[in-house]
N, C-alpha and C positions, 0 to 999 in steps of 0.2 A: 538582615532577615535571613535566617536559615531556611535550607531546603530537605532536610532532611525528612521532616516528615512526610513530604510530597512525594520525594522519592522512594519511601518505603511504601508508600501508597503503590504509586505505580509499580512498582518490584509484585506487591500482591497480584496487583490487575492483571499482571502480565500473565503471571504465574499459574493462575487460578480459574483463567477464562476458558472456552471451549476453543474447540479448530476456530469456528466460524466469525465467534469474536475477535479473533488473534488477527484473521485473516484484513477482518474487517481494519484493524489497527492498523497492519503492515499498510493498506492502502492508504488509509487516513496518514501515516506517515510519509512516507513519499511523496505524495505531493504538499505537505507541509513543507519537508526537505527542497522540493521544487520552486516553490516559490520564496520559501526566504533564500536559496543557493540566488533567485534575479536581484530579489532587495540589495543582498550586499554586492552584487554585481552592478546595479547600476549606482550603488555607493562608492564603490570602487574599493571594496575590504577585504581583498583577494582571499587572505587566508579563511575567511568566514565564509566566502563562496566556497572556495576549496574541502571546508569541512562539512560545508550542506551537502553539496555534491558528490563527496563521499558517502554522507548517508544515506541517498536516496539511493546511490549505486548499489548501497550494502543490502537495502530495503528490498530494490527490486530484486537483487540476485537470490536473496531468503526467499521472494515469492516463485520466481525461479526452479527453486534449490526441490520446493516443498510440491509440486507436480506432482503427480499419477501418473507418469507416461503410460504403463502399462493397463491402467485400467482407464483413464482420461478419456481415450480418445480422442477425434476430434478436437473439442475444445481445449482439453491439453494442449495437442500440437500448435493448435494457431494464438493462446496465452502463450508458449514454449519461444514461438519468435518472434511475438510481441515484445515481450518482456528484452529479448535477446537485443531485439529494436533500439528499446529504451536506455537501455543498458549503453549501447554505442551512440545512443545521444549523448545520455548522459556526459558521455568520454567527448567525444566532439567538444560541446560546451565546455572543457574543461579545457579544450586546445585553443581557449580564444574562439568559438561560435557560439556563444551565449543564446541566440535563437533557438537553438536544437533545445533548448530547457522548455521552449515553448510544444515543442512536438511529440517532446515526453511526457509532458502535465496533461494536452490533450490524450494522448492512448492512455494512459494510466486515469483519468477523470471519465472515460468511457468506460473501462473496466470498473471501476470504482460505482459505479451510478449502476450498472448491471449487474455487482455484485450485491449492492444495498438489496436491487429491486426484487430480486431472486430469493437473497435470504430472510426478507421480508413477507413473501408469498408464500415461502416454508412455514414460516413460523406462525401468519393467520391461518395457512391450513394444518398444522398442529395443533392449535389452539382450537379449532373449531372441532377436528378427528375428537379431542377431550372431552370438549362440551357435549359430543354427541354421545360420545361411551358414558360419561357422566349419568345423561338422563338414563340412559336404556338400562 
């Protein structure tokens, strides 16, 4: 079975989405990343832990990377050493503490669930701001 097409697929989604969908991905992927890096851990398939763990690492430091320190505020700074958190679990986990995979899938599954919740509340009050210019 080839994967090509799947992948051009995704290569579009990537490419073609806004901030907030991309955002949404990065999340969606890290803890993908998170939880198959335990699968092969408790499988015992080092090199498949090893390259989940790398991606989630890679995922969180994008989220990271991609910050408003300057205009953020607040929420910035306490994402800025969440993330930073995650990140040195991540790294733990990779030292033989396999646990620390569980303390970063919870911070990142909080973030993740507040970021759904938020950008979901944007987007019925955009949608609603529409409907209202629409009638008037």
């Amino acid at each position: 079975m080839t994967t090509e097409g799947y992948n051009a697929y995704r290569t579009v989604g990537t490419t073609t989405a806004d901030p907030v969908t991309l955002t949404t991905m990065l999340y969606d992927g890290a803890l993908k990343a998170l939880r198959r890096a335990r699968m092969f851990a408790q499988q015992g398939e080092t090199q498949r832990f090893f390259d989940e763990t790398g991606r989630a690492h890679l995922i969180v430091g994008e989220l990271l990377a991609t910050l408003d320190m300057e205009q953020g505020g607040e929420i910035a700074r306490t994402l800025s050493a969440l993330y930073v958190y995650c990140m040195r679990c991540i790294i733990e986990a990779r030292a033989d503490n396999t646990a620390m995979l569980d303390e970063a899938e919870r911070h990142i599954t909080r973030i993740t669930e507040a970021w759904k919740k938020a950008t979901d509340e944007l987007r019925t009050q955009a949608a609603s701001g529409a409907a209202a210019e629409a009638v008037a």
